[in-house]
N, C-alpha and C positions, 0 to 999 in steps of 0.2 A: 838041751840045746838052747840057746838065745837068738830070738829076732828083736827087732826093734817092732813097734807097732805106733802106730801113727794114726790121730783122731781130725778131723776137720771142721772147721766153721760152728755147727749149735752140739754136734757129739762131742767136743772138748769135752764134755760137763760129764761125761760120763767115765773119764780116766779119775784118777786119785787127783785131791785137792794139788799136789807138791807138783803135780806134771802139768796142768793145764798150761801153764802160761808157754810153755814149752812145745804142745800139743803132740807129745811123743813120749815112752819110755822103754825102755829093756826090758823084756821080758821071759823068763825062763820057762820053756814050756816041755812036754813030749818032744822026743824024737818023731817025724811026721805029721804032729798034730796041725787038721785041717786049717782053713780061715776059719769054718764053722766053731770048732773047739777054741780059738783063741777069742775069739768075739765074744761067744756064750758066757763068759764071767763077767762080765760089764755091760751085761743086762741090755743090750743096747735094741733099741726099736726096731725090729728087723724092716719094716716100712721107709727106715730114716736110712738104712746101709743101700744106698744106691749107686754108688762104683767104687770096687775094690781094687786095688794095686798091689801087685807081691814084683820089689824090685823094678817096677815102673811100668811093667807088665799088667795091661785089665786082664780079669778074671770076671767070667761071668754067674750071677747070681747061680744060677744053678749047678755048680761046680766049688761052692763053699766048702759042702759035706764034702768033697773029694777030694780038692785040692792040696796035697799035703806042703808044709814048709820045711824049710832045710834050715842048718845053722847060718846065719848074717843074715838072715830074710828080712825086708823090707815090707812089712803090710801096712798099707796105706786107706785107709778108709773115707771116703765124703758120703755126705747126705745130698740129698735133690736139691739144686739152686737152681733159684729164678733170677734174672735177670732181663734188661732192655737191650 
């Protein structure tokens, strides 16, 4: 199946060179596989994964491991921001 998966603000760095500027790309995964299973290949700092989106829907940190995607899925990932 294919979702799209989607990196924000300092985790861009952590998709392939060709998608950053983009801060998204397609990606072919398992039928079901979690947020956890799609994150896990791009290493990304579980510290820095602090609100997840599947289709504009939050998911909460502890529901990675279990939440499975379907084909079109939108997962949308930011890190913690600070602002004023």
């Amino acid at each position: 199946m294919h979702i799209t998966f989607k990196l924000y603000a300092n985790l861009t760095q952590y998709l392939p060179h060709e998608h950053r500027s983009g801060n998204l790309m397609r990606l072919e995964v398992p039928t079901g596989a979690s947020i956890a299973q799609v994150i896990a290949p791009f290493h990304l700092p579980m510290h820095q994964v602090k609100l997840a989106l599947v289709n504009g829907h939050y998911v909460p940190a502890e529901a990675y491991a279990t939440r499975s995607l379907a084909d079109g899925d939108v997962l949308a990932i930011w890190p913690p921001i600070a602002g004023g």
